[in-house]
C-alpha positions as CSV (number, residue, x, y, z in Angstrom):
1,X,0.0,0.0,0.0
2,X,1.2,3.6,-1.0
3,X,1.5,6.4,1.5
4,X,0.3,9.2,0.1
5,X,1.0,12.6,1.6
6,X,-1.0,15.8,1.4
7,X,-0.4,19.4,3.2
8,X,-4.2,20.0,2.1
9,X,-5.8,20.2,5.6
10,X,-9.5,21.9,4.8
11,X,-9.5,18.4,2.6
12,X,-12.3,16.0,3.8
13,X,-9.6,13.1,3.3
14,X,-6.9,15.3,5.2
15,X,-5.4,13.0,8.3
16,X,-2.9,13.9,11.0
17,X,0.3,14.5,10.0
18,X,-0.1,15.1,6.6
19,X,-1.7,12.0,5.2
20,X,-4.2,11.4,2.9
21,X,-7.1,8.9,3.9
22,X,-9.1,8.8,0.6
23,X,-9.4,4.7,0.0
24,X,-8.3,5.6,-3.7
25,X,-7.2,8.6,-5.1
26,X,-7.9,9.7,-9.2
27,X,-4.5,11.7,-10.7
28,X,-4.9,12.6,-14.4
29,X,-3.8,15.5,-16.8
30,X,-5.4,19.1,-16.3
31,X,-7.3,18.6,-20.0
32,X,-9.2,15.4,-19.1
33,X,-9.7,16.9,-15.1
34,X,-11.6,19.6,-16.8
35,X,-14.6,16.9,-18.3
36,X,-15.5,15.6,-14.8
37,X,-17.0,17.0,-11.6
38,X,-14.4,18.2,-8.4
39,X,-14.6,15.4,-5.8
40,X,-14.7,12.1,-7.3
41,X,-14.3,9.2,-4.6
42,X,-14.1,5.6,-4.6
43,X,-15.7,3.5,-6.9
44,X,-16.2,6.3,-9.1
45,X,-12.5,6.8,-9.5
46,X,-12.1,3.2,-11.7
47,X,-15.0,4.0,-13.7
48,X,-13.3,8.0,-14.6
49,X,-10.1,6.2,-15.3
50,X,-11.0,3.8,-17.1
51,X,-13.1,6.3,-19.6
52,X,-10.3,8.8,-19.8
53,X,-7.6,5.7,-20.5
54,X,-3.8,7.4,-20.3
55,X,-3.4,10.9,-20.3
56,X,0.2,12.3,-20.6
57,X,1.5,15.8,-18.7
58,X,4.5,17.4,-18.9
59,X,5.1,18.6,-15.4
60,X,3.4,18.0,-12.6
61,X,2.0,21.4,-13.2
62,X,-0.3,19.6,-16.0
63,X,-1.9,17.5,-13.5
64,X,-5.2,17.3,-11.1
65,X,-6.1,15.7,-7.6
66,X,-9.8,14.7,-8.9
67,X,-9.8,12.9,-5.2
68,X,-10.4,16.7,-3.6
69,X,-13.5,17.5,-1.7
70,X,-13.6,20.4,1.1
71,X,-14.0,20.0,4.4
72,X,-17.9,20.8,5.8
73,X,-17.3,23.9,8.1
């Protein structure tokens, strides 16, 4: 299992000491981000991928956390 570490604390999957606790995570380019909604969570993360196949960036500049979704309060 990955760690994955964010410094994204007003993130609903934000944990204590900079983790992320999203069960799954979606990374893609910034031109296929821009077709789907902010806030995409397990299972709905396969499904995106699978539709949008590979998507190459150049930096990671040129790529989008779909995973995302803001804190409530």
């Amino acid at each position: 299992m990955a760690t994955i570490r964010c410094t994204v604390d007003n993130c609903f999957y934000w944990a204590k000491n900079n983790y992320c606790g999203a069960d799954s995570i979606l990374v893609t380019s910034d031109r296929a981000a821009n077709r789907y909604p902010e806030g995409v969570d397990a299972p709905q993360a396969s499904v995106i991928a699978q539709d949008i196949g590979q998507t190459p960036a150049n930096s990671c500049e040129d790529t989008a956390c779909k995973t995302f979704r803001q804190k409530d309060g």
